[in-house]
NUMAR-617586 format. One record per atom (N, C-alpha, C): residue in three letters; x, y, z. Coordinates in nm, 2 decimals, m for minus. Layout:
N
+---------+--------+--------+--------+
! residuo !     px !     py !     pz !
+---------+--------+--------+--------+
!     Ala !      X !      Y !      Z !
...
+---------+--------+--------+--------+
END
This chain:
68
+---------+--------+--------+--------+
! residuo !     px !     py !     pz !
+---------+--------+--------+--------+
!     Unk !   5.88 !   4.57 ! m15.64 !
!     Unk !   5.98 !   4.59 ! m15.74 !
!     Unk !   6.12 !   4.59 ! m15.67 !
!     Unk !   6.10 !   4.63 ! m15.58 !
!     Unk !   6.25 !   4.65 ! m15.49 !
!     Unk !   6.34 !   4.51 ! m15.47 !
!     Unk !   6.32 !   4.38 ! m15.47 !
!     Unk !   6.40 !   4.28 ! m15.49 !
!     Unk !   6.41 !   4.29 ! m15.61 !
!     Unk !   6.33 !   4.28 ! m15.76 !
!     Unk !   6.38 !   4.25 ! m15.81 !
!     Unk !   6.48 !   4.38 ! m15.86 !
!     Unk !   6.50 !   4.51 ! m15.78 !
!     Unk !   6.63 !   4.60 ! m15.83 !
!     Unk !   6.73 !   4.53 ! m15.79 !
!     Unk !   6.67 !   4.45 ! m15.66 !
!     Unk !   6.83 !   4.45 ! m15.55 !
!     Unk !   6.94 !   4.35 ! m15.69 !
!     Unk !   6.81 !   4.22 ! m15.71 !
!     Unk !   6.91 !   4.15 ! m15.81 !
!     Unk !   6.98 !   4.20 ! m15.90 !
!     Unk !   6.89 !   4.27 ! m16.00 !
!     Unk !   6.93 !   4.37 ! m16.12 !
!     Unk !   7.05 !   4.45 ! m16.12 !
!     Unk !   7.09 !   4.50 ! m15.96 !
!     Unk !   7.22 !   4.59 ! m15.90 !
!     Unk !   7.28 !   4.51 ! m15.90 !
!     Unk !   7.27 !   4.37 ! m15.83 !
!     Unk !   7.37 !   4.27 ! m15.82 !
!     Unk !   7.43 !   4.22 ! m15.94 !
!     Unk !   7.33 !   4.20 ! m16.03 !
!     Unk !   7.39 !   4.15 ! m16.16 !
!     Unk !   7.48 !   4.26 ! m16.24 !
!     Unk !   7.44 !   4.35 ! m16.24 !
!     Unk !   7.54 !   4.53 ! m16.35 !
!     Unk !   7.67 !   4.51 ! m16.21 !
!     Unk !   7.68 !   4.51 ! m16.09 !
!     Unk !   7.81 !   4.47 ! m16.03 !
!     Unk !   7.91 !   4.36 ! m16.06 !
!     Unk !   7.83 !   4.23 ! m16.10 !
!     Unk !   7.91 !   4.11 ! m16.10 !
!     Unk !   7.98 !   4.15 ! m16.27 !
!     Unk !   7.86 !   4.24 ! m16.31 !
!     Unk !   7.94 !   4.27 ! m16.46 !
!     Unk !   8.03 !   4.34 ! m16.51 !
!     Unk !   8.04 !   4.44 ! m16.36 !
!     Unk !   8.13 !   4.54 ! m16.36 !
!     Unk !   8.29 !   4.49 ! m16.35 !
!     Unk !   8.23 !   4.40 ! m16.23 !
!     Unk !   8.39 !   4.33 ! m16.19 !
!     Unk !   8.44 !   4.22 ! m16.27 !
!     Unk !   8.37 !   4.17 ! m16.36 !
!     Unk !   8.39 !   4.05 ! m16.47 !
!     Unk !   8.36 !   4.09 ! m16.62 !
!     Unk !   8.35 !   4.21 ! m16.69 !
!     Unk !   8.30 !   4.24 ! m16.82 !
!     Unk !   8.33 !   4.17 ! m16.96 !
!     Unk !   8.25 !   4.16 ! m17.01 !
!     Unk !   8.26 !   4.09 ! m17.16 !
!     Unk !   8.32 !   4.16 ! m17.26 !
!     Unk !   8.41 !   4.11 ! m17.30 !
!     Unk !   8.48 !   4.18 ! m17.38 !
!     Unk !   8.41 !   4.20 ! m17.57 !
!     Unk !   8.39 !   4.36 ! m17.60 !
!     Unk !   8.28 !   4.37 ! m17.70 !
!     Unk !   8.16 !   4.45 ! m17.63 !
!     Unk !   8.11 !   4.42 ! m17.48 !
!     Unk !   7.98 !   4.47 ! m17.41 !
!     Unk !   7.99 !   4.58 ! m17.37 !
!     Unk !   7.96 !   4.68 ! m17.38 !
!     Unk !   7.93 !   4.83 ! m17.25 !
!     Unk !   7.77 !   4.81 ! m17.22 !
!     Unk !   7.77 !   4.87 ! m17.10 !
!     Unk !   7.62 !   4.81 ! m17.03 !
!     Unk !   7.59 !   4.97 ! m16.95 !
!     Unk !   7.49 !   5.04 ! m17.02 !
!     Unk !   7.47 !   5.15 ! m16.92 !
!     Unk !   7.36 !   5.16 ! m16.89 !
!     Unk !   7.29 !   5.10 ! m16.76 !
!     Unk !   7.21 !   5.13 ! m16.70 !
!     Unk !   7.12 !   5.28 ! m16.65 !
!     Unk !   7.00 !   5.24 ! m16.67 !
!     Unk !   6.91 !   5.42 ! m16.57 !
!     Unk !   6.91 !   5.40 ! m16.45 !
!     Unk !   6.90 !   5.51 ! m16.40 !
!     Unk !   6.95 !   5.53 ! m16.25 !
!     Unk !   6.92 !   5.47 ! m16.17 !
!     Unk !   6.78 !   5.39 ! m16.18 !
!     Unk !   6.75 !   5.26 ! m16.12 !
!     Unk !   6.77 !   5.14 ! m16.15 !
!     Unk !   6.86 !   5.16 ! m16.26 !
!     Unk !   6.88 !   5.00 ! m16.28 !
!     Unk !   6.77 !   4.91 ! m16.40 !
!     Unk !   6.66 !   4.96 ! m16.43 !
!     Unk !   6.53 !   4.86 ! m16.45 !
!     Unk !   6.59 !   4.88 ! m16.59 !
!     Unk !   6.63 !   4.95 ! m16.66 !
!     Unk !   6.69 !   4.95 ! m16.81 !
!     Unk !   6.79 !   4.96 ! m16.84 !
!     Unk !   6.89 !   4.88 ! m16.93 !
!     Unk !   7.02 !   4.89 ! m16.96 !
!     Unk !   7.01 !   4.92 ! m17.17 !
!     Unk !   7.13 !   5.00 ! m17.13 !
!     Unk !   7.13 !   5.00 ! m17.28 !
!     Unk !   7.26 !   4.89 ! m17.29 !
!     Unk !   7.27 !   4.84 ! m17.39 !
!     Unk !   7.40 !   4.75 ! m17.43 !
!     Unk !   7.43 !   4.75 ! m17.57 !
!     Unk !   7.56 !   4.82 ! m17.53 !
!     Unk !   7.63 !   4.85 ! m17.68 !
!     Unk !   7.73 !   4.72 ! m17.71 !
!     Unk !   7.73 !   4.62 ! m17.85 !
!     Unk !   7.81 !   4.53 ! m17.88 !
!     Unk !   7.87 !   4.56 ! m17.97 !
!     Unk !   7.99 !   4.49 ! m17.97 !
!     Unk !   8.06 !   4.55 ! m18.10 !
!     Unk !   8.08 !   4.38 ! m18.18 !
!     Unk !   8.05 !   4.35 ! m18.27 !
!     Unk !   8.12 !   4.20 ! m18.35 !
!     Unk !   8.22 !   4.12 ! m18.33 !
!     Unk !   8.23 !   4.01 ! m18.31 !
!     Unk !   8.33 !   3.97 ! m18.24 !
!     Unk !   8.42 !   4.00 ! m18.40 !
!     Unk !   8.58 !   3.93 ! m18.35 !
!     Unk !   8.69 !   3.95 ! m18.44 !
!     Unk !   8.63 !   3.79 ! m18.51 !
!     Unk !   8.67 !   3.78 ! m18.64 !
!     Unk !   8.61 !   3.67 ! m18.70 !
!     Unk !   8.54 !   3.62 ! m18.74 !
!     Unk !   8.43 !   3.67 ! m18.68 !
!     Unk !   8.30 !   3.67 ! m18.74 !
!     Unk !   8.24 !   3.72 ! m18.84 !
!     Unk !   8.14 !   3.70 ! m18.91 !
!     Unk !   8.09 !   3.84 ! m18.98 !
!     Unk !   8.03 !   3.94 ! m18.97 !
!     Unk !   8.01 !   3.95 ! m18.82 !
!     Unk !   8.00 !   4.06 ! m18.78 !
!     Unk !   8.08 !   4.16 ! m18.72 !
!     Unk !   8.22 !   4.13 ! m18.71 !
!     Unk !   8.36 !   4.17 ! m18.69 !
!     Unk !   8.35 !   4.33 ! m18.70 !
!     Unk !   8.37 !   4.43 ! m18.57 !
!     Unk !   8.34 !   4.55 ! m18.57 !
!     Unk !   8.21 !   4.60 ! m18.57 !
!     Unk !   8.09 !   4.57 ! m18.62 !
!     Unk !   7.99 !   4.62 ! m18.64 !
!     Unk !   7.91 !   4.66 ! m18.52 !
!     Unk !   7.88 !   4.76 ! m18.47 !
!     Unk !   7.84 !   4.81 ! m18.36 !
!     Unk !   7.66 !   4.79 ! m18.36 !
!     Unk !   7.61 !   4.73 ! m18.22 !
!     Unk !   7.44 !   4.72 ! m18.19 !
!     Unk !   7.44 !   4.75 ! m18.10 !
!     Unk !   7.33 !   4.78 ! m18.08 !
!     Unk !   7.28 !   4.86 ! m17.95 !
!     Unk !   7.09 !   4.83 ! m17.91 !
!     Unk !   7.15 !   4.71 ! m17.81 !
!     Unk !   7.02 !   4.70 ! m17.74 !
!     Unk !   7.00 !   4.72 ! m17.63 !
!     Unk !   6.84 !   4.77 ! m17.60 !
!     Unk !   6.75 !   4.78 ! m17.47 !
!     Unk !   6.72 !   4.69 ! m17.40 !
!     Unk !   6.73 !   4.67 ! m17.27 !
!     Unk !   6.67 !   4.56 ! m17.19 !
!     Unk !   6.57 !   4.60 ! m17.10 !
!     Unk !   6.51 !   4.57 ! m17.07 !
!     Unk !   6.37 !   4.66 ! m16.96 !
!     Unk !   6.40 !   4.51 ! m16.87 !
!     Unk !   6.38 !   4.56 ! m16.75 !
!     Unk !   6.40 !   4.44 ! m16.67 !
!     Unk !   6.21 !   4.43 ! m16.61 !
!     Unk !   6.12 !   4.36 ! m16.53 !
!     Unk !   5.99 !   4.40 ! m16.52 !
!     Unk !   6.01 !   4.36 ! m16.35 !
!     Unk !   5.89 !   4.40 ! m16.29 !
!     Unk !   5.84 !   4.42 ! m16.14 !
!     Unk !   5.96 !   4.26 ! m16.13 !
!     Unk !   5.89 !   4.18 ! m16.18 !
!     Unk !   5.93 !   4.02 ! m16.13 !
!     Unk !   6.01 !   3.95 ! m16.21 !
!     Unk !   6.10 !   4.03 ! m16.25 !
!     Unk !   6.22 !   3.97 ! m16.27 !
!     Unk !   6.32 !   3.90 ! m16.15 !
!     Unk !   6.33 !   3.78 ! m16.16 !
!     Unk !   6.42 !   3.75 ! m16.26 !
!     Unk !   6.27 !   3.62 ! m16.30 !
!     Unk !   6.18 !   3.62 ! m16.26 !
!     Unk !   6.12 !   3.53 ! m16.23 !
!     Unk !   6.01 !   3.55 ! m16.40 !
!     Unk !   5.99 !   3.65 ! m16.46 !
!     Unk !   5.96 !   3.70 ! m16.54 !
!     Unk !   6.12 !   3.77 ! m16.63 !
!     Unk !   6.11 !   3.73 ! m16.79 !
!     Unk !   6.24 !   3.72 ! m16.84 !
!     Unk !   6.21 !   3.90 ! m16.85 !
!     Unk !   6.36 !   3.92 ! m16.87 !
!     Unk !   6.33 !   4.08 ! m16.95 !
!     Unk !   6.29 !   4.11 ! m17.12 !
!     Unk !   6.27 !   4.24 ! m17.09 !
!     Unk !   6.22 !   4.23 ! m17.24 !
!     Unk !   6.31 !   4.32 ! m17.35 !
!     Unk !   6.40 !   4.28 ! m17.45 !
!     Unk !   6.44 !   4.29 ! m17.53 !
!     Unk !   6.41 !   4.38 ! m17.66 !
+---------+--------+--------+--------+
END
């Protein structure tokens, strides 16, 4: 499982330094779960409306997708 953290870290960094605007991404201490809070984009019809999903990352990711 330990590569696929290394990537998983790498990815929550590239996100840190480049974020989406709308996304918070809070990861567990190891990384293997993120929660991500979205807010609606402006114009849409979902404009403001706050979600909040789980990502589980697994042993072989990235090679195996995560699960939602």
């Amino acid at each position: 499982m330990a590569r696929s953290l290394k990537r998983i870290t790498k990815e929550y960094e590239r996100f840190q330094r480049d974020p989406i605007d709308g996304l918070t991404v809070h990861p567990n201490e190891d990384h293997s779960i993120w929660i991500v809070d979205i807010v609606g984009a402006e114009g849409s019809i979902y404009e403001g409306e706050p979600y909040q999903l789980q990502i589980t990352f697994g042993p072989n990711y990235p090679m195996d997708s995560p699960e939602v």
